[in-house]
TORFIZA-938187 format. One line per field, with one value per residue (C-alpha): x, y, z; residue in three letters. Coordinates in Angstrom, 1 decimal. Layout:
N
c1 <- [X:...]
c2 <- [Y:...]
c3 <- [Z:...]
type <- [ALA:...]
//
This chain:
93
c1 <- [87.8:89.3:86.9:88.6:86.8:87.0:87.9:87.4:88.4:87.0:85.5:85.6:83.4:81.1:81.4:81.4:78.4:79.8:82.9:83.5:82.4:82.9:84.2:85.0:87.4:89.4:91.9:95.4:93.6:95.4:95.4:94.9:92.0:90.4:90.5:88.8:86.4:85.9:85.6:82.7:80.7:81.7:83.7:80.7:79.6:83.6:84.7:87.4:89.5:90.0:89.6:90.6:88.1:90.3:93.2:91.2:93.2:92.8:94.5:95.7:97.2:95.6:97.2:96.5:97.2:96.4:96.3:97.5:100.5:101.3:101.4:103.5:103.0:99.9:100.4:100.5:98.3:95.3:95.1:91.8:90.5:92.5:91.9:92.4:92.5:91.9:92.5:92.9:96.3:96.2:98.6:99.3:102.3]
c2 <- [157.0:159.7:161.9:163.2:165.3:163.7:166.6:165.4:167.8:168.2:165.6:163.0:165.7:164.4:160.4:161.5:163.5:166.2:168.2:167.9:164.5:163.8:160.1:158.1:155.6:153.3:154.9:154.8:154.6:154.8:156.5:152.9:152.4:155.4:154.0:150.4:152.8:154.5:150.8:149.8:153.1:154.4:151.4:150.3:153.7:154.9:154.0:151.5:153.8:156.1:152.8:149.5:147.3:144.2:146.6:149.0:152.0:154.9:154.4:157.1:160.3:160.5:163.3:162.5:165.0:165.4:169.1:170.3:167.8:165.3:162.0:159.2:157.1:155.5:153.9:157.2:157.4:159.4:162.4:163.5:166.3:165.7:166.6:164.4:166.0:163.7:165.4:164.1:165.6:167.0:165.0:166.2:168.2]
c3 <- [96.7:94.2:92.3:89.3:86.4:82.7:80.0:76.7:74.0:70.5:68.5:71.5:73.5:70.8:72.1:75.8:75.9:78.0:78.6:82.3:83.6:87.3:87.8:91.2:91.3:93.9:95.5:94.1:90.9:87.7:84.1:83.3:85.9:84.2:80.9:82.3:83.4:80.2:78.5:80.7:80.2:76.2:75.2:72.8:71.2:70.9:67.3:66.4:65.1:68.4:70.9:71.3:73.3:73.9:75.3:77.1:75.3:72.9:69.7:67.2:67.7:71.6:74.4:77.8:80.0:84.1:85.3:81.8:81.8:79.0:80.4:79.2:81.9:81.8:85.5:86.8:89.6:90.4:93.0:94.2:91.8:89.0:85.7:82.8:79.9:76.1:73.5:69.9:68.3:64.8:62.6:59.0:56.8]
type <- [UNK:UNK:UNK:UNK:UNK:UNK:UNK:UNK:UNK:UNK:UNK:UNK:UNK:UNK:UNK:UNK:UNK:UNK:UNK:UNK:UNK:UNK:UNK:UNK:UNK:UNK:UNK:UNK:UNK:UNK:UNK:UNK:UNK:UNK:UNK:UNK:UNK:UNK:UNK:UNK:UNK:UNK:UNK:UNK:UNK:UNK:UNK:UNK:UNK:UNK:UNK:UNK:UNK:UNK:UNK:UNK:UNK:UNK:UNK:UNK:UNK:UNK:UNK:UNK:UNK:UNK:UNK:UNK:UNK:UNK:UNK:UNK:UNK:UNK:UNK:UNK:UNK:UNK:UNK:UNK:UNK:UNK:UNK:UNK:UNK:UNK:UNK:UNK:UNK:UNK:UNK:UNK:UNK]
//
């Protein structure tokens, strides 16, 4: 098992209920195992426009980082106390 902590950061805080939210998952879990994981326990209260259901996958301006780093990669695998950071980029000119 890998225990990673969930950061969302500010409106999705909002969505999430929390700030730092412990999750387990298999081992060799993935960015994309976490995001299954978010579909089966947010999936239905997140709003279309930040996630999409059927893919299982933030849409939008979304940064995913894991221990402050941008990911790109979203088959990037899990480590044991991780933390994944979502944050919702500003866009604008």
């Amino acid at each position: 098992m890998v225990r990673i902590t969930l950061e969302p950061f500010g409106e999705l805080r909002e969505f999430f209920g929390n700030s730092h939210i412990k999750v387990d998952l298999d081992d060799e879990a993935s960015i994309l195992d976490l995001f299954s994981f978010i579909d089966n326990r947010w999936g239905v209260i997140l709003p279309a426009f930040l996630w999409n259901s059927k893919k299982q996958k933030f849409r939008g301006p979304i940064i995913t980082s894991v221990n402050s780093e941008i990911i790109r990669d979203l088959n990037t695998q899990l480590k044991n106390n991780d933390k994944v950071q979502i944050i919702k980029a500003f866009v604008g000119g």
